[in-house]
N, C-alpha and C positions, 0 to 999 in steps of 0.2 A: 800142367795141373797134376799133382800128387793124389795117391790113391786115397788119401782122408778127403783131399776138397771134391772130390769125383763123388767118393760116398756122399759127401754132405749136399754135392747137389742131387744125387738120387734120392736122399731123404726130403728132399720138398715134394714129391710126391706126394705126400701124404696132409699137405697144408693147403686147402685152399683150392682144392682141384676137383674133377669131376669123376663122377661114379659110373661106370658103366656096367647094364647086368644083361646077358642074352637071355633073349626070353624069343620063341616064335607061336604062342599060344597064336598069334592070330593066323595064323599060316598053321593051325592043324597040329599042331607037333608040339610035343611037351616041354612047359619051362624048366630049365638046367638050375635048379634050385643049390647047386652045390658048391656053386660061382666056379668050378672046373670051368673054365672056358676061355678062348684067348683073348676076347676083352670082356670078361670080369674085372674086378678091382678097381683102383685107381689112376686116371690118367691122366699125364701134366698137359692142360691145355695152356695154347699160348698160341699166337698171332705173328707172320711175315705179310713179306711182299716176295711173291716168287717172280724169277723173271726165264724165261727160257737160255741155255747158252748158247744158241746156234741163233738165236733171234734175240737178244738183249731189249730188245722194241716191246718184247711182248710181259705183259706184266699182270699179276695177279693177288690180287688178297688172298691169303691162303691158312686155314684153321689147323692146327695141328694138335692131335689127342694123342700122348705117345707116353711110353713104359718101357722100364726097361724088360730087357734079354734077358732070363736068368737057365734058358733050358743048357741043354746037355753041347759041351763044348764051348759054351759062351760062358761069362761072367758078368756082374753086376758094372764091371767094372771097363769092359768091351764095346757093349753096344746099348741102343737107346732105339726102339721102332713106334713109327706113328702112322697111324689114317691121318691123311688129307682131304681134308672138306671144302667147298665156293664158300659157306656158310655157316652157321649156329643153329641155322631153322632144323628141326625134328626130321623130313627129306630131303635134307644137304644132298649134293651130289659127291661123291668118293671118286676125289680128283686121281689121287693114288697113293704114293707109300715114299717115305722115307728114310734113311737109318743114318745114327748119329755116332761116329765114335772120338775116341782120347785123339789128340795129337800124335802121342805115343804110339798110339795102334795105327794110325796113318803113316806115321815112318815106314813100316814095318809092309805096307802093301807094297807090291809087286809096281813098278814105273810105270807096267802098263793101265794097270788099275787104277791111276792116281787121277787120271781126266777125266771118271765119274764122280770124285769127289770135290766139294766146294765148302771153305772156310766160312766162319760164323763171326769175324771176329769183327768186321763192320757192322752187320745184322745188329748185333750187340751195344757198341759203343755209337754207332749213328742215330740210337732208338728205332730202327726196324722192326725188330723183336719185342715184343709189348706179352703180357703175361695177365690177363684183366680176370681177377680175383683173389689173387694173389697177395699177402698183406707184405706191407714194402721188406723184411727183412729177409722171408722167404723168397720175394722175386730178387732180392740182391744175389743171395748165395745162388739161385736159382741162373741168373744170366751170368753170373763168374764162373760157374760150373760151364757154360752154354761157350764162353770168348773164343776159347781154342779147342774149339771141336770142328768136325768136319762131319758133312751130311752127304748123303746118294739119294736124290729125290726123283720120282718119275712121274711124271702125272699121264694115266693113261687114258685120262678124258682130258685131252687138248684143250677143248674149246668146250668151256660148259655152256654157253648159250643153245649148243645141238641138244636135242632131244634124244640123244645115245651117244655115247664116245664113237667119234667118228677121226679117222686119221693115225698114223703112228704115234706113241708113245712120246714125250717130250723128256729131253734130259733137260732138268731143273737146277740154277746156277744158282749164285747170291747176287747181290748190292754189292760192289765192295769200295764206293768210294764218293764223295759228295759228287750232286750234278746227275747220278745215274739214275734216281729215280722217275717215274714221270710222275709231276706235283698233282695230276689229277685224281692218280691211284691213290698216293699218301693222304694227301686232302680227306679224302670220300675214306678212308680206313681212320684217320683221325677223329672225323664226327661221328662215325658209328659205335669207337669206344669212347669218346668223349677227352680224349687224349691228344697231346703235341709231342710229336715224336721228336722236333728241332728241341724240346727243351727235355725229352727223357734221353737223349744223346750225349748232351750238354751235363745233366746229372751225371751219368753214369762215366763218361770220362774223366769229369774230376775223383768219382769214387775210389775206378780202378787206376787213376794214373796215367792212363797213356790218350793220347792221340786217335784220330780217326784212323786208321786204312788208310791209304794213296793206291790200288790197286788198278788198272783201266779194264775195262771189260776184256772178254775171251776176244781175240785173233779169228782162234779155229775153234769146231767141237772137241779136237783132240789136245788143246793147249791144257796143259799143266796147271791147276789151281797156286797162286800166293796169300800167304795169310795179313801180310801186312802190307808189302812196300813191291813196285814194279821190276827190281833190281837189287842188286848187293844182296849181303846178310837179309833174310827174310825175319826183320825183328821188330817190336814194337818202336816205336818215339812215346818216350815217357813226355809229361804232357810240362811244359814249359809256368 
């Protein structure tokens, strides 16, 4: 992805998305009228299914309200950060955080580094990734900005059914290949937006042209993310 289609998808930002303002009047303390604050503004919501890498079994719907990085040493052009929600309800619980960058900027990390990152580019093209309010042109540029990026997600509430984060930290993987989901999480994420991810997958790879993934889940916690394929050149299959 080139630094125009990057820009163009940080410009969906702005379509179709939600508004966040901090305010703690009820807690005592004065609302920040000035929108100075790190989640004022606009944030792109949009919808996965997170799965654990050390437990691939374990699977979650997962809400994501993210913005980009624009402070000091970063660029628009870098990074992408989000809270993690179980839900949409007003007392979600803040599963935890994850940060999105270029392909380009994943080259460039350290080999040690690269076993926290996980590719988007099944997410994408299997319909994972769902974007609900979004009007169809902006989710287009929206999830072609999303194909080849790579995310570091942590959820530090394991297990939201506890009534406190209880347990260590979870490092959060992708989907990356038919069969890996379990149909009961997709199912139950389908009717809540009203949506069929077998047919927004099906859309979107004939859009973008290529193929699903063929990727198998992680080995180990420390194995190396691929963006397409198990072996060879890590490249797409344009779509037959």
């Amino acid at each position: 992805m080139d630094r125009r289609e990057w820009l163009a998808f940080l410009g969906t930002l702005g379509t179709g998305l939600v508004a966040h303002e901090a305010c703690a009047e009820d807690h005592g303390a004065p609302k920040n009228n000035d929108g100075d604050s790190p989640v004022a503004g606009p944030h792109a919501f949009f919808c996965g299914i997170h799965i654990a890498k050390r437990d691939p079994k374990f699977q979650i719907v997962t809400q994501h309200y993210c913005t980009a990085h624009t402070g000091e040493g970063h660029s628009a052009e870098q990074l992408f950060q989000c809270l993690l929600f179980d839900s949409r309800a007003k007392n979600a619980k803040l599963l935890g955080v994850e940060y999105i960058i270029t392909d380009e900027r994943y080259r460039r990390l350290p080999e040690t580094e690269k076993k926290f990152w996980h590719p988007h580019s099944y997410e994408v093209l299997g319909g994972g990734l769902i974007a609900p309010g979004m009007d169809a042109e902006s989710e287009r540029t929206f999830m072609k900005g999303l194909l080849t990026t790579w995310g570091k997600a942590w959820h530090t509430w394991p297990d939201p059914k506890t009534d406190v984060p209880i347990g260590e930290p979870l490092l959060i993987w992708s989907l990356m290949g038919d069969g890996q989901v379990d149909p009961g999480v997709v199912a139950a994420r389908d009717r809540e937006f009203n949506v069929s991810t077998e047919a927004i997958g099906a859309r979107r790879r004939k859009e973008f042209g290529y193929e699903s993934p063929r990727v198998s889940v992680p080995k180990s916690i420390d194995q190396i993310g691929r963006m397409w394929t198990d072996s060879g050149d890590d490249k797409p299959t344009p779509l037959k």
